[in-house]
C-alpha positions as CSV (number, residue, x, y, z in Angstrom):
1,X,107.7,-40.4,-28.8
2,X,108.1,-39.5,-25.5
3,X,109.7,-41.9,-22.7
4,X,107.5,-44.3,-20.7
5,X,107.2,-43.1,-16.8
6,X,107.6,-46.1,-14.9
7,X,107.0,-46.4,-11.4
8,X,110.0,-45.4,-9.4
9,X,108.9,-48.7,-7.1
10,X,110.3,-50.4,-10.8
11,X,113.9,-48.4,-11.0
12,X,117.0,-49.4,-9.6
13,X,119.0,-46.3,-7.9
14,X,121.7,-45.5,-10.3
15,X,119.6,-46.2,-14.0
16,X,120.3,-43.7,-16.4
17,X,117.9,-42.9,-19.2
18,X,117.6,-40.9,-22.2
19,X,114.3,-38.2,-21.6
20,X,113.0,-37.6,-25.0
21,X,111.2,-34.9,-23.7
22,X,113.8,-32.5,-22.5
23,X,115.9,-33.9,-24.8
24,X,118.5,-34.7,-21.4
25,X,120.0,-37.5,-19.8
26,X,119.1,-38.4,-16.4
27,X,120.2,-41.0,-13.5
28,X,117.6,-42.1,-10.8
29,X,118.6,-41.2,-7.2
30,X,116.8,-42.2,-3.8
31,X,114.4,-39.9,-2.4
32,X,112.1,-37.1,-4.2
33,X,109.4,-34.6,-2.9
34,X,105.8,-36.1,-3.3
35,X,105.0,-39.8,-3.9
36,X,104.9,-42.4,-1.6
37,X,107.0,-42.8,1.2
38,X,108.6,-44.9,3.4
39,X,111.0,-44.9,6.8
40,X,114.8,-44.8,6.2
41,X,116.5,-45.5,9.3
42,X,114.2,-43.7,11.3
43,X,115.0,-40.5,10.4
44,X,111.9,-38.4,8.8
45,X,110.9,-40.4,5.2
46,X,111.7,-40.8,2.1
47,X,110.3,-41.3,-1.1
48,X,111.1,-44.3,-3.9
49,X,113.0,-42.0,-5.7
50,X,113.4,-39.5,-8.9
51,X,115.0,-38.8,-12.0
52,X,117.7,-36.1,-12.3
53,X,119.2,-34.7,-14.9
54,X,123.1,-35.3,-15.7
55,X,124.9,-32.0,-16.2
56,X,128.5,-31.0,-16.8
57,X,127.9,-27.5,-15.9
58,X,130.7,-27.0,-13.0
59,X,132.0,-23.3,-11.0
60,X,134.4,-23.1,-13.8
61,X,132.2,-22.7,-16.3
62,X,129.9,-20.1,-14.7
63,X,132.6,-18.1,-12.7
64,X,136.3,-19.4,-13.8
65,X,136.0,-21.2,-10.7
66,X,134.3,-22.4,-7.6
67,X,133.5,-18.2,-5.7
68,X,133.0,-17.6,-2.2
69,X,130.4,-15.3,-1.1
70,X,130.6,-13.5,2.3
71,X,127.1,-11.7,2.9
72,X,126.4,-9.2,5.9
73,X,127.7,-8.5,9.5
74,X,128.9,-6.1,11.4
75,X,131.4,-3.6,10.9
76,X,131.6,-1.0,14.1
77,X,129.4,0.7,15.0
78,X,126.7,-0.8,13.0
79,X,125.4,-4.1,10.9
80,X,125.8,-3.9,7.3
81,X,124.8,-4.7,3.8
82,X,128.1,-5.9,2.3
83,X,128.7,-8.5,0.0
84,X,131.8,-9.3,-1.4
85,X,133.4,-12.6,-2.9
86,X,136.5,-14.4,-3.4
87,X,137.5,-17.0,-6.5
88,X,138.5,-19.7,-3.8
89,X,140.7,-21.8,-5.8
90,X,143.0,-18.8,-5.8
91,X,144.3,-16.8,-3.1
92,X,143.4,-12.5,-3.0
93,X,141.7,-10.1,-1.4
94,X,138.0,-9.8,-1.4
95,X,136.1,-8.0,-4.2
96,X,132.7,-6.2,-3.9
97,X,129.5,-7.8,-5.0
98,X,126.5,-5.7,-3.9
99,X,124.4,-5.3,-1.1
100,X,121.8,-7.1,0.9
101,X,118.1,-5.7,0.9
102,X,118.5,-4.3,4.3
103,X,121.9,-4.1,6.8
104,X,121.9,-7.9,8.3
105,X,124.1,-10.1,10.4
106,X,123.7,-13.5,12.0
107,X,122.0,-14.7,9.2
108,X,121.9,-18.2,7.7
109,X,123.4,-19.0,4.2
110,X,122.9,-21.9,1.8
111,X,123.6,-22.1,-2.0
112,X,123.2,-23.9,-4.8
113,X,125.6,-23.8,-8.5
114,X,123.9,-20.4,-9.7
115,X,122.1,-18.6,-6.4
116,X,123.2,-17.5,-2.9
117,X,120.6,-17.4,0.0
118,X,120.7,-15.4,3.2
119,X,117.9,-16.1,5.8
120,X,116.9,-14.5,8.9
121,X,119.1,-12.4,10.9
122,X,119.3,-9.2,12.7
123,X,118.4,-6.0,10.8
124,X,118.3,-3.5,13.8
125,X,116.3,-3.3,15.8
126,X,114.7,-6.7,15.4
127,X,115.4,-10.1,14.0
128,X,113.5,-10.6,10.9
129,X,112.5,-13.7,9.1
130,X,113.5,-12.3,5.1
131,X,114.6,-14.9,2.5
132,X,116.9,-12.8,-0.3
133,X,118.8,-14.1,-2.7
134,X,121.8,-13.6,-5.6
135,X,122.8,-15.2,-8.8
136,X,126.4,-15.8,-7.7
137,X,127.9,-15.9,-11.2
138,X,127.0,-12.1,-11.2
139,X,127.6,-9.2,-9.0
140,X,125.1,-7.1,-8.0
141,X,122.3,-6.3,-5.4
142,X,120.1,-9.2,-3.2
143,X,116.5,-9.9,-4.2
144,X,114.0,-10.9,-1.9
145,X,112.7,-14.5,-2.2
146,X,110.2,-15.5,0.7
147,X,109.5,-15.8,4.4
148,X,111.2,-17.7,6.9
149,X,108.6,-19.8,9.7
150,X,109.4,-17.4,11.9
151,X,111.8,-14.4,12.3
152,X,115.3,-15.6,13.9
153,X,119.2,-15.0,14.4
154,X,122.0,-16.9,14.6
155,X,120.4,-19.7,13.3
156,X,123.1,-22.0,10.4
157,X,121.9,-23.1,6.8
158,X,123.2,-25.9,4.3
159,X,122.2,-27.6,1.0
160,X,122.0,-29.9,-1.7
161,X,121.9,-28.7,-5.1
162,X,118.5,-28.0,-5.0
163,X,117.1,-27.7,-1.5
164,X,118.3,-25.5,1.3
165,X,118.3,-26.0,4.8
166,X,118.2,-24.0,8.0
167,X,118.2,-24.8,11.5
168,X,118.9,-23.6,15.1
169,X,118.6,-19.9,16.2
170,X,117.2,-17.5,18.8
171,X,113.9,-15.6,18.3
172,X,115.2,-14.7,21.4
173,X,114.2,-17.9,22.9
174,X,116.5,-20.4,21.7
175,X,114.8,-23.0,18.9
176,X,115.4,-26.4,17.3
177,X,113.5,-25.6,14.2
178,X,114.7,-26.4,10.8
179,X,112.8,-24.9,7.6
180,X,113.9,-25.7,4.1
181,X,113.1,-24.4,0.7
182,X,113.6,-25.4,-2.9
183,X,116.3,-23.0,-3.9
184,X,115.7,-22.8,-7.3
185,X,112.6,-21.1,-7.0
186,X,111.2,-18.5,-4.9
187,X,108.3,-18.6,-2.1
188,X,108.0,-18.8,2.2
189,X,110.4,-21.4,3.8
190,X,108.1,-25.0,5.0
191,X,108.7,-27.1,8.4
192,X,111.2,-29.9,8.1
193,X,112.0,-30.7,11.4
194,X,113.5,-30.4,14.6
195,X,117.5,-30.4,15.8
196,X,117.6,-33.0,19.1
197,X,118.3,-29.7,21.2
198,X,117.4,-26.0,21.4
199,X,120.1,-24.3,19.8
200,X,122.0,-20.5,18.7
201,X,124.9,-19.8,16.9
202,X,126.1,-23.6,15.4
203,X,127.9,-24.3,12.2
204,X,126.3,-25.8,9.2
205,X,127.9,-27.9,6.3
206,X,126.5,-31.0,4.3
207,X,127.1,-33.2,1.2
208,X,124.7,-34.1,-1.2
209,X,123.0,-36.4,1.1
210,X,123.2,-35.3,4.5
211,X,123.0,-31.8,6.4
212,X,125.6,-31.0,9.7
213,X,124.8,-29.1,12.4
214,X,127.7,-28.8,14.7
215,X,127.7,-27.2,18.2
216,X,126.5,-24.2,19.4
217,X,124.9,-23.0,22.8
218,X,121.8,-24.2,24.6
219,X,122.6,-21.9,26.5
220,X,125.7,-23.8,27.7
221,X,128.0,-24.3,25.3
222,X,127.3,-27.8,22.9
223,X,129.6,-30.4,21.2
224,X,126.8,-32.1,19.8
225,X,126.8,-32.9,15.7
226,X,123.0,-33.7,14.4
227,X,122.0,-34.6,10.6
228,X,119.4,-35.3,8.8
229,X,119.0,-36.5,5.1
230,X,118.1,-33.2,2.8
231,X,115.9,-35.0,0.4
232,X,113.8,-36.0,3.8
233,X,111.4,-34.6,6.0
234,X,111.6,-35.4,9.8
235,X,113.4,-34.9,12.8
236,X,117.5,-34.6,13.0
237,X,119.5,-37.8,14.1
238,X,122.8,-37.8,16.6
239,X,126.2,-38.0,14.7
240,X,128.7,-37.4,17.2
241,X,130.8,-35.1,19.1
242,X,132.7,-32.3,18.5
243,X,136.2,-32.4,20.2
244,X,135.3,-29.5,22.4
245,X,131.6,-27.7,22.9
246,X,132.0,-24.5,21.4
247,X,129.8,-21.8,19.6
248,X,129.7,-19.6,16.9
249,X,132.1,-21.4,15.0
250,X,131.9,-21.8,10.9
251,X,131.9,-25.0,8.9
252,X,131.9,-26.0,5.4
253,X,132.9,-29.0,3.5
254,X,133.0,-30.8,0.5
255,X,131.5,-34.2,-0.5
256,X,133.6,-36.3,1.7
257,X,134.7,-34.1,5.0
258,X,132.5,-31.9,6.8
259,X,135.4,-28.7,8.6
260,X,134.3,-26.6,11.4
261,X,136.9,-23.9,12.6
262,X,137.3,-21.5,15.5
263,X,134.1,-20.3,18.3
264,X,134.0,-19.3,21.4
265,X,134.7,-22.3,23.9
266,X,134.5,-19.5,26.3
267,X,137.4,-17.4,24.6
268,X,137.5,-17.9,21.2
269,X,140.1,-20.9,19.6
270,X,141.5,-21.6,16.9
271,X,140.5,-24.9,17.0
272,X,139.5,-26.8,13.6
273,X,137.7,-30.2,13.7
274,X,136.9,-32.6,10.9
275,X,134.2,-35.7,10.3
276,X,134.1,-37.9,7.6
277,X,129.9,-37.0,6.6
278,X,129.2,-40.6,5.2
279,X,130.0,-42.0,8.7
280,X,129.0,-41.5,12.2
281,X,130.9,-40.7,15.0
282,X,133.0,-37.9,16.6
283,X,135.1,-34.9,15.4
284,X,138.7,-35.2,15.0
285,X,141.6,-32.8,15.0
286,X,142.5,-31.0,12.1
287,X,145.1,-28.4,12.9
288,X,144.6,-24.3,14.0
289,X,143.7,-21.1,11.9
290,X,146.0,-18.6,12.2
291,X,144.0,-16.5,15.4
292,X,141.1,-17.8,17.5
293,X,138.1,-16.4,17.0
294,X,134.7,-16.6,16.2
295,X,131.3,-15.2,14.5
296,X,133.6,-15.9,11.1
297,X,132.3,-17.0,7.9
298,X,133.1,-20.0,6.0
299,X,132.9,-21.4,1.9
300,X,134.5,-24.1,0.8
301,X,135.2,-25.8,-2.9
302,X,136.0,-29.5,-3.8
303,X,139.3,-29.3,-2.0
304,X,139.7,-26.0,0.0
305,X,137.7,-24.8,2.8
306,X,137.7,-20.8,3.8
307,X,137.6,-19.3,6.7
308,X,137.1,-15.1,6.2
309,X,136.4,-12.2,8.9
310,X,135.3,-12.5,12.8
311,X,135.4,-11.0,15.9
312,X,136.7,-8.7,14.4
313,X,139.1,-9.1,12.0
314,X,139.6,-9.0,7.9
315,X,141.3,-12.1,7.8
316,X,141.2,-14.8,5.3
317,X,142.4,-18.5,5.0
318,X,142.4,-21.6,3.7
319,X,143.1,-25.4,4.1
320,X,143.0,-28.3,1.9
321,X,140.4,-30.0,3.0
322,X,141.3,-33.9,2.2
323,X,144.8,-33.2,4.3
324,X,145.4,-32.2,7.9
325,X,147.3,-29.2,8.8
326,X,147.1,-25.3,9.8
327,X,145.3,-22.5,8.1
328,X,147.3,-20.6,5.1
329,X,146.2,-16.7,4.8
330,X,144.3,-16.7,1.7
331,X,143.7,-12.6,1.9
332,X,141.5,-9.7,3.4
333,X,137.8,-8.9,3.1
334,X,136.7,-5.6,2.0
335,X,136.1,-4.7,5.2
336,X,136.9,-5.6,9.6
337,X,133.2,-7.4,10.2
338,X,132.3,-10.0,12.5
339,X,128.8,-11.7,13.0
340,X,129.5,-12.1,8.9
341,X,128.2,-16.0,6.6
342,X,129.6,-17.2,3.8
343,X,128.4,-19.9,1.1
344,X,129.9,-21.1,-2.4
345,X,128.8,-22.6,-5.5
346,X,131.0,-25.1,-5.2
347,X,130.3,-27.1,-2.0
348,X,130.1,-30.6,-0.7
349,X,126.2,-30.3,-1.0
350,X,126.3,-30.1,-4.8
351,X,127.9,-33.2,-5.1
């Protein structure tokens, strides 16, 4: 017989039931797509609630280990179509993967335990609003999955384990849009909100709650952080302050600390912040990577946070994300690109 669906107005966040349908356990969580709603804290709404199934499927399991995926850029004279990966909980040099559907840079990259998403970006000679995606246990070429709402560059994306997020960019006006999608399926990106400010080139990083965007350039150069919570619609809310306005930096994180590393604040630094995600308030220092520069990529796993190409440079490092302290070289990327995103399947956002 199967289980009784009781109204999620009933459950208390945190039950755990046995669905005799799936034949899975599940735990109920706060917030679900559909339903009825209600405010939460003023930021967009949320909904009672949903199941969700328990899983012990980890990185390990699907890859030997939590990979890093570095999609696109620029590689003089021209953008390309590279992607390569890295096992992060190692250290090496990069290893191809495949190729994007078209040569792309500035794009915006989320991902969940099994796919990689690129969206957006410039594919000479115009920005484009092209959704691809890859199974990241795999190698092999990108697939095209929707439609952004409109075509845009430099824009930053994050996630939860099943909804990506991406905000900011230039169109060439600058914008304070933020689109989502359901990442485990395929189809055209939805409205979810606006940032507090019109926006290009910020970093992006979230936990399973709560998406970061972190500086930037309106055009002047922002140290603004804004969240929102994923499983939400609505508009972004302040956080803090980074602890200097810069842009085109790259963040990542994992559950507990959001890292954003290098920019340009004019030059570029080498400058790495932290924030504690489940908190408000501003940035604090972390330490330096090993150069400053900027339009790098960044991935991250439970405990190590990447930092990989730039402006321009094959470079790639690592810290520990729970300590404090300077980058380590990690290794090299296939190739000297700039303008270049990374994402992993092992991030804060999937809990």
């Amino acid at each position: 017989m199967a289980h009784e669906e009781l109204s999620p107005l009933n459950i208390t966040p945190g039950a755990i039931r046995f669905n005799t349908d799936s034949m899975k356990l599940e735990y109920f969580r706060i917030g679900m797509e559909g339903e009825s709603t209600s405010s939460y804290a003023g930021i967009g709404t949320l909904a009672a609630g949903e199941w969700v199934q328990i899983t012990t499927d980890t990185p390990d399991i699907q890859t030997g280990g939590t990979r890093g995926v570095f999609m696109g850029g620029y590689i003089q004279p021209a953008f390309t179509d590279d992607i390569s990966y890295i096992t992060i909980d190692t250290t090496g040099n990069a290893i191809d993967f495949g190729n994007l559907l078209a040569n792309n840079g500035f794009n915006g990259q989320c991902g969940s335990k099994t796919r990689g998403v690129a969206a957006g970006g410039y594919t000479a000679p115009t920005r484009v609003n092209t959704i691809q995606y890859i199974t990241i246990a795999s190698t092999g070429n990108a697939q095209d999955f929707g439609d952004l709402t409109q075509a845009r560059e430099t824009q930053a994306g994050c996630s939860s384990s099943t909804r990506g997020l991406f905000g900011a960019g230039s169109t060439p006006t600058k914008v304070n849009t933020i689109d989502y999608i359901t990442i485990a399926s395929t189809g055209d990106a939805v409205d979810y909100g606006d940032l507090n400010k019109t926006l290009a080139n910020p970093g992006a990083c979230s936990s399973s709650t709560r998406g970061i965007w972190v500086g930037g350039e309106t055009p002047t150069l922002s140290n603004s952080i804004d969240f929102v919570t994923i499983s939400t619609l609505g508009n972004a809310a302040d956080f803090g302050d980074l602890t200097q306005a810069r842009r085109s930096l790259a963040s990542c994180s994992n559950s507990i600390r959001g890292i954003s590393g290098g920019g340009v604040a004019p030059g570029g630094v080498n400058t790495i912040d932290y924030i504690s995600i489940a908190t408000l308030g501003n940035a604090q220092d972390f330490g330096d990577m090993t150069s400053g520069r900027f339009n790098q990529a960044a991935c991250s796993s439970s405990t190590r946070g990447v930092f990989g190409g730039g402006q321009f440079t094959n470079i790639i490092e690592y810290v520990q994300i729970m300590s404090t302290g300077n980058a380590i070289d990690f290794g090299d990327l296939t190739v000297v690109k700039g303008y270049v995103s990374g994402l992993s399947n092992g991030h804060g956002g999937l809990g």
